[in-house]
MMTF fields as JSON, N, C-alpha, C and O atoms, coordinates in Angstrom:
{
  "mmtfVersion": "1.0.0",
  "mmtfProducer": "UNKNOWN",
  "numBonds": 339,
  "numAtoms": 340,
  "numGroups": 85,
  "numChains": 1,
  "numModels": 1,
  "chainsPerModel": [1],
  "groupsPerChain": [85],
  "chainIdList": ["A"],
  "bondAtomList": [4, 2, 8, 6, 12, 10, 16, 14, 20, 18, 24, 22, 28, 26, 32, 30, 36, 34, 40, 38, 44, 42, 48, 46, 52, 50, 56, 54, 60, 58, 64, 62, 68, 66, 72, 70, 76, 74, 80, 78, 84, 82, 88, 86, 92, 90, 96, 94, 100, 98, 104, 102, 108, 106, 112, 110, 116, 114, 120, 118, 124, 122, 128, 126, 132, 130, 136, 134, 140, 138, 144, 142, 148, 146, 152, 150, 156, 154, 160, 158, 164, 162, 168, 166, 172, 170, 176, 174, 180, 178, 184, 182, 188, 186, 192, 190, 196, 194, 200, 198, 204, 202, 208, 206, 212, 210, 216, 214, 220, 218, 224, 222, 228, 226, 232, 230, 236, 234, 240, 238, 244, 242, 248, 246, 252, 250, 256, 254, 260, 258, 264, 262, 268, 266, 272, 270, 276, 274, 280, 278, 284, 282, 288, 286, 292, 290, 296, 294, 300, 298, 304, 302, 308, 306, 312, 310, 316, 314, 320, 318, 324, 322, 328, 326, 332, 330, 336, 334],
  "bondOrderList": [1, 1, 1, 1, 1, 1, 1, 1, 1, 1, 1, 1, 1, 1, 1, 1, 1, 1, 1, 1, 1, 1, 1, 1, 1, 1, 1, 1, 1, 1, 1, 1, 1, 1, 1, 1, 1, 1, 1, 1, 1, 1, 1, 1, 1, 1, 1, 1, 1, 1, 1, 1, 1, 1, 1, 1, 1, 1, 1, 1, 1, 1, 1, 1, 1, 1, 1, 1, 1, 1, 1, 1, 1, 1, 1, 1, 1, 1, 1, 1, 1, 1, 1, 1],
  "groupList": [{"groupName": "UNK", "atomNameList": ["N", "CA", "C", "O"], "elementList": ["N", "C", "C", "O"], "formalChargeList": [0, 0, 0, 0], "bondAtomList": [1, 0, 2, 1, 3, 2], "bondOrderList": [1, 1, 2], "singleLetterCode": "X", "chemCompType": "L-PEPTIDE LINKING"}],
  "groupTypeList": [0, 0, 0, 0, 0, 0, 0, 0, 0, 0, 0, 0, 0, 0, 0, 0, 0, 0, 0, 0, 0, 0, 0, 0, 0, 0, 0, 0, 0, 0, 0, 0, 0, 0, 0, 0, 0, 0, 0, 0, 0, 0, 0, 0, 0, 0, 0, 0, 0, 0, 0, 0, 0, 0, 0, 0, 0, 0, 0, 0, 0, 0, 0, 0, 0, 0, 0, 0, 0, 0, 0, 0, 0, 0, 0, 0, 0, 0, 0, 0, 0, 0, 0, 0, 0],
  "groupIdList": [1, 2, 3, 4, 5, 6, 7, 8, 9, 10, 11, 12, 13, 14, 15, 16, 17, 18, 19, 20, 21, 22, 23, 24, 25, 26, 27, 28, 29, 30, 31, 32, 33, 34, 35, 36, 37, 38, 39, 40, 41, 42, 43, 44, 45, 46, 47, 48, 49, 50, 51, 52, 53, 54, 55, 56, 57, 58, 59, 60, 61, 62, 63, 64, 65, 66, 67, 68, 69, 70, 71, 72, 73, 74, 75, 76, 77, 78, 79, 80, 81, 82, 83, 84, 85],
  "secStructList": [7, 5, 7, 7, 1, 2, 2, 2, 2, 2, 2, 2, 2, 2, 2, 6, 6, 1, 7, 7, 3, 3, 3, 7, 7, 7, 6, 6, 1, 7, 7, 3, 3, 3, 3, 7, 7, 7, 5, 1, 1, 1, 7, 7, 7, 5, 3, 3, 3, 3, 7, 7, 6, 6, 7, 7, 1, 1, 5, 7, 7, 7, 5, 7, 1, 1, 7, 6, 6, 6, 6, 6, 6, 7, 7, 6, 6, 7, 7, 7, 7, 5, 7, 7, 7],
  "xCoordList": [0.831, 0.0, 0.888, 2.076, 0.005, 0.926, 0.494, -0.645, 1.454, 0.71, 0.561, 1.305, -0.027, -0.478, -0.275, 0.261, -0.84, -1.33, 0.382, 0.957, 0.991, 1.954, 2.022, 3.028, 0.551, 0.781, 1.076, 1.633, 0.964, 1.104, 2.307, 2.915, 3.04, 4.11, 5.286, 6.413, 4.777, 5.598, 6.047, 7.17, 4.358, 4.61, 5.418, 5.948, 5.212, 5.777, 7.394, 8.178, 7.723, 9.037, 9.286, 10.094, 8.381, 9.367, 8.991, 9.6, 8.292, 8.17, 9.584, 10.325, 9.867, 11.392, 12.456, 13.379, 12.512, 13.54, 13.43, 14.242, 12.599, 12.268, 13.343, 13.758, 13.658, 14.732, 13.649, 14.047, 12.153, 11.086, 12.089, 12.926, 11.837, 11.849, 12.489, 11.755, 13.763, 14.388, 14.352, 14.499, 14.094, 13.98, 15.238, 15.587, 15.889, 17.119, 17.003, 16.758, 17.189, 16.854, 17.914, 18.946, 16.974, 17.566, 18.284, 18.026, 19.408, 20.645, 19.898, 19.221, 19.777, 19.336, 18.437, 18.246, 17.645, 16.639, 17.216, 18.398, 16.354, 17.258, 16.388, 15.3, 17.174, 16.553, 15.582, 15.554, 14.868, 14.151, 13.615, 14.071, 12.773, 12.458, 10.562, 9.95, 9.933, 8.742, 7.937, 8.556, 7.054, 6.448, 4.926, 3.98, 4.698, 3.095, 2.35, 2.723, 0.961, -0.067, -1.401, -1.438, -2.315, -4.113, -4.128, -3.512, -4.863, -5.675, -7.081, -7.894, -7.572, -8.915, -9.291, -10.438, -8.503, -8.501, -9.249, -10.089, -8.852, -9.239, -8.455, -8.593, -7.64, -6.799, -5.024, -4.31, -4.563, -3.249, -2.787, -3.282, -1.838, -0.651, 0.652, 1.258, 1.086, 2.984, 2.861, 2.131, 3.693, 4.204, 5.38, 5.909, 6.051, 7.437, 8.094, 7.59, 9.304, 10.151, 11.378, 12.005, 11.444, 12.861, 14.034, 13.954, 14.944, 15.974, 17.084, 18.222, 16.687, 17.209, 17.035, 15.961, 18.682, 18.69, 17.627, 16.955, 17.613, 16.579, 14.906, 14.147, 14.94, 12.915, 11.877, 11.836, 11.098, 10.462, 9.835, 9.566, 9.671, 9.876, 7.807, 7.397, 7.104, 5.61, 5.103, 4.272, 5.769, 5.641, 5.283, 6.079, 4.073, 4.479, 3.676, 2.514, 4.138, 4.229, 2.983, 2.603, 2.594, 1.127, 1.089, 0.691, 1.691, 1.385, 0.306, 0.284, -0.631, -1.831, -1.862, -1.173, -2.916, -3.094, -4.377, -4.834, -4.954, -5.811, -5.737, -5.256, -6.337, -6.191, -7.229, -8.328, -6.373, -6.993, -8.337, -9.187, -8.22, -9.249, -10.458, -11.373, -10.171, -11.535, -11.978, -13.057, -11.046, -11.943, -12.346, -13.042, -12.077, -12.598, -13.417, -13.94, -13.469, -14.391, -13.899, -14.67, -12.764, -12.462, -11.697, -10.666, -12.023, -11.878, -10.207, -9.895, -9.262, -7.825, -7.841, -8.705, -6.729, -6.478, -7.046, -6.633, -8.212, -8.878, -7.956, -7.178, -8.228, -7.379, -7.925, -8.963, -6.925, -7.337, -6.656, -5.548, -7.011, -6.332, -5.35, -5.642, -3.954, -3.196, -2.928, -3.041, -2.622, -3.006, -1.259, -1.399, -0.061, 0.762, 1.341, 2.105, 0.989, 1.134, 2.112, 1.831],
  "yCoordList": [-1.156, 0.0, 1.234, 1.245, 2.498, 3.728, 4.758, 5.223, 5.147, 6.274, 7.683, 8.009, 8.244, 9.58, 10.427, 11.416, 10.185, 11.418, 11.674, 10.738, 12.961, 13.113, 12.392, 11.891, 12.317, 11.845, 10.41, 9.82, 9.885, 8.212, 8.073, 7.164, 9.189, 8.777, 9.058, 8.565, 9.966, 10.403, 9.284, 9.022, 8.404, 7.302, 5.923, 5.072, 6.179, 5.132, 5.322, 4.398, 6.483, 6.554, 5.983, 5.06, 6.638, 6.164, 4.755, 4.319, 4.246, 2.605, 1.942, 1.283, 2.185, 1.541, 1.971, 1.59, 3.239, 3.427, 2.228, 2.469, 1.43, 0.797, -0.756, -0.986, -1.561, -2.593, -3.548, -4.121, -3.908, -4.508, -6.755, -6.981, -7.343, -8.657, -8.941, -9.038, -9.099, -9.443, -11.22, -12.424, -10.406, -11.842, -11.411, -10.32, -12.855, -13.486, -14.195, -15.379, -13.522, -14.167, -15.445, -15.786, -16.039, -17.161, -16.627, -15.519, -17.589, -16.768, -16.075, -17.009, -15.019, -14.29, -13.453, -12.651, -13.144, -12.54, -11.579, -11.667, -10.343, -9.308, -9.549, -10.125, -8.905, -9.262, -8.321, -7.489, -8.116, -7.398, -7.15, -7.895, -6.208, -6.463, -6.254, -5.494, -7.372, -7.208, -6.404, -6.179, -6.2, -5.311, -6.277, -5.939, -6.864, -7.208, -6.081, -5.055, -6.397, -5.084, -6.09, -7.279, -5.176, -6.06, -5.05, -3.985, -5.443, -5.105, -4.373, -5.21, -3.526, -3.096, -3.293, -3.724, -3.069, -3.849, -5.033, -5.153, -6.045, -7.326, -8.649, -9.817, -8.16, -9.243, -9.04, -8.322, -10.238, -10.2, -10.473, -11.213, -9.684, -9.209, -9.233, -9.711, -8.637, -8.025, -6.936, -6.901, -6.13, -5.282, -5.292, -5.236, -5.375, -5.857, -4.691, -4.128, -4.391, -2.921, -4.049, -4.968, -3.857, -4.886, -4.048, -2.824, -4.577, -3.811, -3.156, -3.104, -2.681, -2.682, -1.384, -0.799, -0.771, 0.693, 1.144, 0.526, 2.039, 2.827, 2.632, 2.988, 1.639, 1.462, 2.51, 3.11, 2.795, 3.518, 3.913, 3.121, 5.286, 5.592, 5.194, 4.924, 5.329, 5.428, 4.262, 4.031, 3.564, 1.92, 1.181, 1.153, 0.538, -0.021, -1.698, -1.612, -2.717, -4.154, -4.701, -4.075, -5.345, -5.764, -7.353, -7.691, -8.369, -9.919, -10.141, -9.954, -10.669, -11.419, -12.666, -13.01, -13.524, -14.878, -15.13, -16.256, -13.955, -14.07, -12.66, -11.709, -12.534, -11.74, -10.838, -11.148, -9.523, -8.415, -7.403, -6.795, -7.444, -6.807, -7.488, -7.011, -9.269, -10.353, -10.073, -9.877, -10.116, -10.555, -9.101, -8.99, -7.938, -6.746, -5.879, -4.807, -6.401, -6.185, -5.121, -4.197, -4.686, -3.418, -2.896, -3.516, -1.965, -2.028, -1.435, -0.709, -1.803, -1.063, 0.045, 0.883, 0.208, 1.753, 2.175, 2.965, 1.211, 1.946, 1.979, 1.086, 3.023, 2.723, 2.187, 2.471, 1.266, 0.547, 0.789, 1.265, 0.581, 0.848, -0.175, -1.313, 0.14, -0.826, -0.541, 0.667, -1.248, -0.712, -1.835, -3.056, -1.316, -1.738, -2.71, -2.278, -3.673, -4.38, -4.538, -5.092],
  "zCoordList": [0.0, 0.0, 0.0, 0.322, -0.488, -0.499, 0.278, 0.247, 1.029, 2.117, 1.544, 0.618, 1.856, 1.583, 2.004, 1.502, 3.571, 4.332, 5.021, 5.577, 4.884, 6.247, 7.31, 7.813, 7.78, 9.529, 9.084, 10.009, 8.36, 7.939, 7.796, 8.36, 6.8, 6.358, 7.602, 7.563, 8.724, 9.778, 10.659, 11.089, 10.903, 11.492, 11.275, 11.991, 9.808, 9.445, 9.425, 9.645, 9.168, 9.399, 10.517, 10.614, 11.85, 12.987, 13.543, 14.52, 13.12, 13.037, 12.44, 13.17, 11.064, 11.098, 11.106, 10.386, 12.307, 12.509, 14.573, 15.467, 14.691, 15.326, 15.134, 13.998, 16.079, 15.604, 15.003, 13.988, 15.457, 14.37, 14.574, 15.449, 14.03, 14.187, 12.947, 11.963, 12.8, 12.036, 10.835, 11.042, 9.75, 8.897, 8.091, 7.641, 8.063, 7.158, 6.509, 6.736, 5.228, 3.763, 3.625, 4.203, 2.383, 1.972, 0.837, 0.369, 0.273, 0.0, -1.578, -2.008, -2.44, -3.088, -2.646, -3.56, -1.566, -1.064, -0.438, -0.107, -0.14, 0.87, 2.033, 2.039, 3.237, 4.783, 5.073, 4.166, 5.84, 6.003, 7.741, 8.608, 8.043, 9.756, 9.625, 8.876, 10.793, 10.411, 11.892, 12.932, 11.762, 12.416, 12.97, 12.258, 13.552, 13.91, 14.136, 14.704, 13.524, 12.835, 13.347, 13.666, 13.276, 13.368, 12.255, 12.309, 11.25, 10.005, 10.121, 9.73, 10.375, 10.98, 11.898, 12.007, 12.974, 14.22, 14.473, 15.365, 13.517, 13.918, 13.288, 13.651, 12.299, 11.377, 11.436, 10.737, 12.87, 13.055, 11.3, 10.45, 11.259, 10.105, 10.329, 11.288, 9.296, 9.564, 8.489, 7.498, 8.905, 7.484, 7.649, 8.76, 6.446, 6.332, 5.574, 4.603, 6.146, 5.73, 4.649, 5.174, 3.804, 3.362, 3.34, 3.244, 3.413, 3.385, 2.805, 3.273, 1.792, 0.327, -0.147, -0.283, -0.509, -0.823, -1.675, -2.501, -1.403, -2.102, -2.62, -3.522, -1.115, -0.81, -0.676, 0.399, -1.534, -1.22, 0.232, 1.136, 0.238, 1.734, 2.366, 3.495, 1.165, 0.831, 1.338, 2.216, 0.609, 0.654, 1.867, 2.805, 1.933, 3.397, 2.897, 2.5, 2.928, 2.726, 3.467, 4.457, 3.242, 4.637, 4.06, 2.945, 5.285, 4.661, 5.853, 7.069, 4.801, 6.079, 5.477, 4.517, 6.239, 5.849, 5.105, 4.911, 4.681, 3.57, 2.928, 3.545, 1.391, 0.4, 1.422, 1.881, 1.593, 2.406, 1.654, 2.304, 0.061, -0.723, -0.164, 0.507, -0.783, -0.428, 0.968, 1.527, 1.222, 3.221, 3.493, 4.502, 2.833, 3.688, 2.651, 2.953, 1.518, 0.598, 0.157, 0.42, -0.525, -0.598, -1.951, -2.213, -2.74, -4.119, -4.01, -3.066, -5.001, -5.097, -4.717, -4.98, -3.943, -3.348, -1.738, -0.89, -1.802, -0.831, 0.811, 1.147, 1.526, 2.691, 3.895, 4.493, 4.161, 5.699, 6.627, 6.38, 7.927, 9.381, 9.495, 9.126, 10.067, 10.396, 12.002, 12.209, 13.151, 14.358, 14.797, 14.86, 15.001, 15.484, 16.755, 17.619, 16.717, 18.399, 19.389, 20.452]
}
């Protein structure tokens, strides 16, 4: 997803400047640190920062365990709550 608003993008900065749960890639992959999230306050997640020069700063990764459009009924783009745990 792509953030928009300032206050999003403020937060999100200081989320990974956070040490976050470190994943170590398998050898071709880059590493990355993950973050546990609830999805509308109700769907445990991660969003994952990877770690790789020149990531967009906008960018923010969201893995759940089901397709987040389907389960929340929600057309491209639209924005959802991510609530940090």
């Amino acid at each position: 997803m792509r953030l928009r608003e300032t206050r999003d993008l403020a937060a999100w900065e200081e989320l990974r400047n956070l040490p976050g749960l470190p994943l170590e890639p398998a050898p071709g992959y880059c590493a990355a640190r993950c973050y546990p999230v609830h999805v509308e306050g109700q769907l445990a997640s991660a969003i994952v920062f990877p770690l790789v020069a020149d990531y967009p700063t906008d960018v923010v990764e969201v893995l759940a365990p089901v397709a987040l459009r389907e389960y929340f009924n929600l057309e491209e783009g639209a924005p959802i709550s991510l609530a940090v745990q």
